[in-house]
C-alpha positions in Angstrom: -21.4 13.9 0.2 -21.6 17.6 -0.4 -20.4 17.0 -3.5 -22.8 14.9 -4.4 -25.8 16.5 -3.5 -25.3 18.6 -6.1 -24.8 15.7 -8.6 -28.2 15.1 -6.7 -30.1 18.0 -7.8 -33.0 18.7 -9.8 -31.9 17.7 -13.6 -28.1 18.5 -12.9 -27.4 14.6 -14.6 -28.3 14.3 -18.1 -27.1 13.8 -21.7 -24.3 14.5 -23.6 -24.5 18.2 -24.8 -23.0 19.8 -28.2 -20.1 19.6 -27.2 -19.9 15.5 -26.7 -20.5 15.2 -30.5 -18.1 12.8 -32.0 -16.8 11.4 -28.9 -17.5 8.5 -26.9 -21.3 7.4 -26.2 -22.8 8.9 -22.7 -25.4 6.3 -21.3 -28.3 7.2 -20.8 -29.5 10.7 -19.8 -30.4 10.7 -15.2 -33.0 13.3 -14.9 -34.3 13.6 -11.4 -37.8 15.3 -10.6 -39.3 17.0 -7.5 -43.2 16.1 -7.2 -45.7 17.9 -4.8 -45.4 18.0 -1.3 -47.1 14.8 0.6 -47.6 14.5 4.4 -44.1 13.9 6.4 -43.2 10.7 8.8 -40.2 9.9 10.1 -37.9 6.8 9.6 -35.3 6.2 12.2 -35.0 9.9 12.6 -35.6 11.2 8.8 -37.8 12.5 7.2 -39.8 11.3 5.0 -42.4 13.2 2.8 -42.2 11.8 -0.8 -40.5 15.1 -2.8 -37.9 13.5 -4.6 -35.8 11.4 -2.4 -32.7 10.6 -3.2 -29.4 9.0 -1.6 -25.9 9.8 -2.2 -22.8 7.3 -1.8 -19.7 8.4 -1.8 -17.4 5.0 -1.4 -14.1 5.6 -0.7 -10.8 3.5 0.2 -11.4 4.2 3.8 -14.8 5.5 4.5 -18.2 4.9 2.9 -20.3 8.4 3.4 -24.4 7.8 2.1 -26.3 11.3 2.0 -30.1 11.5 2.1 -31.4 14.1 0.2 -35.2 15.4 0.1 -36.0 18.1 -2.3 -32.0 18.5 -2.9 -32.0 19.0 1.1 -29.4 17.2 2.8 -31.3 15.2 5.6 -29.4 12.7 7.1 -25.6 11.2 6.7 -25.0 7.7 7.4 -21.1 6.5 7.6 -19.1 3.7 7.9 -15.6 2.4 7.8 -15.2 1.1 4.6 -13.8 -2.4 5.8 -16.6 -2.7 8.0 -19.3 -2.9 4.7 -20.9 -6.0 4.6 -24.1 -4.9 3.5 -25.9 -1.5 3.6 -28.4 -2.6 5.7 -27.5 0.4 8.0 -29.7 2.5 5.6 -33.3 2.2 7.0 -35.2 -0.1 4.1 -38.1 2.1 5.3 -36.4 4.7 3.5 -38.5 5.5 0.0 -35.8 6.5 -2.3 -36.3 7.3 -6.0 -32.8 7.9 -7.1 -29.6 6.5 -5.7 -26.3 7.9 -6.8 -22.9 6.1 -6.5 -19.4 7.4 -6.4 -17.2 4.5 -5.9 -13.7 3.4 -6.1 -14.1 -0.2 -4.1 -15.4 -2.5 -6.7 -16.0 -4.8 -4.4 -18.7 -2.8 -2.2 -20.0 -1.7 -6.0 -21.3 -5.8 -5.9 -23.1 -5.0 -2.7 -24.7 -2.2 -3.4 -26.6 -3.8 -6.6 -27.2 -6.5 -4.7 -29.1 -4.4 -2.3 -30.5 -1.3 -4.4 -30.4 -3.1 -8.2 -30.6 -1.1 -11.3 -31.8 1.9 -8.7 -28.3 2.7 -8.7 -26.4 5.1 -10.7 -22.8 4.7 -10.9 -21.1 8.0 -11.6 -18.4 7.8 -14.9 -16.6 9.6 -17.6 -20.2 8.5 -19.7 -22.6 10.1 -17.3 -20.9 12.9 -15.8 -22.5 16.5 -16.2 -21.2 19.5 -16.8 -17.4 19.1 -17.1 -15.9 17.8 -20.6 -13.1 15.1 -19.8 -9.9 16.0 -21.8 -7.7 13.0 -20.9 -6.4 9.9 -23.5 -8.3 7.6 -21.3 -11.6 9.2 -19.4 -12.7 5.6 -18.5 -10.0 5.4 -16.3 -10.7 8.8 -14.5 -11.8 7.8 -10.9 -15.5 8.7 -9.8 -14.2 10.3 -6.6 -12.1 12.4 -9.0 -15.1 13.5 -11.7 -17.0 14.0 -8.6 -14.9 16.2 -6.5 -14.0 18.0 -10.1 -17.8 18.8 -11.3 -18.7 20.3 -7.7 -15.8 22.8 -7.9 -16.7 23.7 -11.6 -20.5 23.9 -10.0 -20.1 26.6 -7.0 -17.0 28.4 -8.5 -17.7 28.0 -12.3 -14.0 29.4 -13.1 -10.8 27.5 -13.8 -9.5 25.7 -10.4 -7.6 23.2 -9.3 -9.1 20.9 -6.8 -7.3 19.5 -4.3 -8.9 16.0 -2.4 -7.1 15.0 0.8 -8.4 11.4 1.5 -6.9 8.0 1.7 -4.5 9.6 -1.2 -4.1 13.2 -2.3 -5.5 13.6 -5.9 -4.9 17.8 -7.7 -7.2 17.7 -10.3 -7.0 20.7 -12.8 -10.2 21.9 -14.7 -9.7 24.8 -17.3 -12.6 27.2 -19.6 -15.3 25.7 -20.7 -15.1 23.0 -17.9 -12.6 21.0 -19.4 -11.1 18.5 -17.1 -7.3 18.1 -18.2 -6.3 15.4 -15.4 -4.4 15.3 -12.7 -2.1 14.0 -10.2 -2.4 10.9 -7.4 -0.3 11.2 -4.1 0.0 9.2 -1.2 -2.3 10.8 1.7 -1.1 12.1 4.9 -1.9 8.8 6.5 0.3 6.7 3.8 
């Protein structure tokens, strides 16, 4: 969820740059906007004060993890296992949330969440994914927990790295200059 608030961020998703010329289409540029300051309330313990709320879901083979963000603050963390999802009604509908960003590799919860939030949710891919420059054969087939855990790394260190995930499975990813992801490696995880 970390991660992913700074996916969450003021403007960090957008277009393709110059250096996406020639290569497959991005969708659609995500820009996300703070506004002024309105009057605060709370919602099942959140608040709630109208600068750019956002929520953050991180859905993985074991555990879903939603973040709620206000002015790229980290507010609130709502979890559950992920065979347990049935809905999302756990999130308070009270909750008034501009953007919702989704990093998923359950298809099946995928259906529930745009059942719930619609096209208010963006799914995280090698299309829409700032920052890092995907340097594989296939890029569609790069995982969103992967391009996730890879453009936070190239955000705080901005340096070559290898990032290392330990979750369900072990993924090393390996990003080099210029934040070029060159792919990786998928492991069983400790618990496998």
């Amino acid at each position: 969820v970390e991660l992913a608030a700074d996916l969450a961020d003021d403007h960090v998703l957008r277009g393709p740059d110059r250096r996406d010329r020639g290569r497959q289409r991005r969708e659609e540029p995500v820009h996300l906007h703070r506004r002024q300051a309105q009057p605060v309330e709370l919602v099942d313990g959140v608040e709630v004060d109208g600068n750019g709320q956002q929520l953050a879901i991180d859905i993985g083979n074991s555990t879903v993890h939603c973040g709620y963000f206000t002015s790229g603050t980290l507010k609130k963390i709502f979890s559950r296992p992920t065979t347990q999802i049935k809905n999302f009604n756990f999130i308070p509908q009270q909750l008034r949330i501009e953007k919702i960003l989704v990093s998923s590799v359950v298809p099946k919860i995928d259906r529930l969440i745009k059942k719930r939030f619609g096209s208010q949710a963006i799914f995280i891919n090698a299309r829409n994914i700032p920052l890092i420059t995907i340097k594989t054969k296939t890029p569609q087939e790069v995982g969103a927990d992967r391009l996730v855990a890879a453009f936070g790394a190239w955000e705080k260190f901005r340096t070559p790295c290898l990032v290392i995930d330990l979750g369900t499975a072990t993924t090393l990813d390996v990003i080099l200059k210029n934040a070029e992801y060159r792919g990786g490696l998928i492991c069983p995880g400790f618990e496998l």
